[in-house]
C-alpha positions in Angstrom: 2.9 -2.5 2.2 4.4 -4.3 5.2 2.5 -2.1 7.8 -0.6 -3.5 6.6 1.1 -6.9 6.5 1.7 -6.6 10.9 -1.9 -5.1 11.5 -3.4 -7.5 8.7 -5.9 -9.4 11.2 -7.3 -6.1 12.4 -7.8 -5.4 9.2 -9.5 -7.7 8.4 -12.1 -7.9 11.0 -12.7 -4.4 10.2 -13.2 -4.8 6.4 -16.2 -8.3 7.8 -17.6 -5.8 10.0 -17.8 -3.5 6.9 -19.1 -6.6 4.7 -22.1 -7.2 7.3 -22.7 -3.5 7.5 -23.1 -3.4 4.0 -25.5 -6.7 3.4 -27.5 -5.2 6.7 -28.2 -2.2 4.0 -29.2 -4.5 1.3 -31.1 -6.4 3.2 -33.2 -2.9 4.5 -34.1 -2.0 1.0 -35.0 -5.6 0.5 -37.7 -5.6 3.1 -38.5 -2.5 2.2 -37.6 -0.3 5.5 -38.7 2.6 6.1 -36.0 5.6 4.7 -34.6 6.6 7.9 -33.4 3.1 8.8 -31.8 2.6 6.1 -30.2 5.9 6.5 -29.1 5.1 9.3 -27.3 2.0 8.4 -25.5 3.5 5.5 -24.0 6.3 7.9 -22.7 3.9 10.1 -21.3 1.8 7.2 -19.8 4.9 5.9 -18.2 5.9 9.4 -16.3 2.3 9.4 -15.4 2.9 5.7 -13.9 6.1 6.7 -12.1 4.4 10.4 -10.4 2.0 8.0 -9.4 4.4 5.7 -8.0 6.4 8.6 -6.1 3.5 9.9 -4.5 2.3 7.1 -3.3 5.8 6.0 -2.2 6.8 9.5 -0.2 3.8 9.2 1.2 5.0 5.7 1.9 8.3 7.1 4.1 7.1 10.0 5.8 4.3 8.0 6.7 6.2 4.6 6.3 10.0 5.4 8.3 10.1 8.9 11.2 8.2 7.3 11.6 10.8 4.3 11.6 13.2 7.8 14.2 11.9 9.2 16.7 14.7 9.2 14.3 17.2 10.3 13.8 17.5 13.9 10.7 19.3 13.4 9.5 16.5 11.1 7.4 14.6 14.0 5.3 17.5 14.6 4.1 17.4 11.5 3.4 14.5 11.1 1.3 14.7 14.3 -0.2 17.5 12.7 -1.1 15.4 9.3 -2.3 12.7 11.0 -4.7 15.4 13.4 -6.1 17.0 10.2 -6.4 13.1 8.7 -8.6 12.3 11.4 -10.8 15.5 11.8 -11.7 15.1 8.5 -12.8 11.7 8.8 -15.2 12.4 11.9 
């Protein structure tokens, strides 16, 4: 997985981010917040979940998908259009 490899820093801070996220949940139910804090914090953990899993599979996409494309001119369009219904469905 070399494309992970060259973006591997930015992945990372992204995955601590994540980590803090997560203990910031643990942490709620410790204390024993109320339910729509800790609601809260497990959407917004969930949304970096799902950015990171965007990320890394856009990357996949463009470095393993568009390769097998290569004799098709019409193969970077859809691969645009992949990558388009990738991310909508991550929002």
């Amino acid at each position: 997985m070399s494309h992970t490899v060259q973006e591997k820093q930015k992945l990372l801070n992204r995955v601590r981010r994540i980590k803090g996220q997560v203990e910031a949940i643990e942490r709620a139910l410790e204390e024993a917040h109320g339910c729509s804090d800790v609601l809260q914090r497990i959407t917004s953990c969930r949304g970096a979940m799902n950015g990171l899993l965007a990320v890394v599979l856009e990357d996949h996409i463009r470095n393993h998908l568009v390769d097998a494309e290569s004799g098709d001119e019409d193969g970077a369009s859809a691969t645009e259009q992949l990558i388009e219904v990738v991310h909508s469905y991550f929002k």
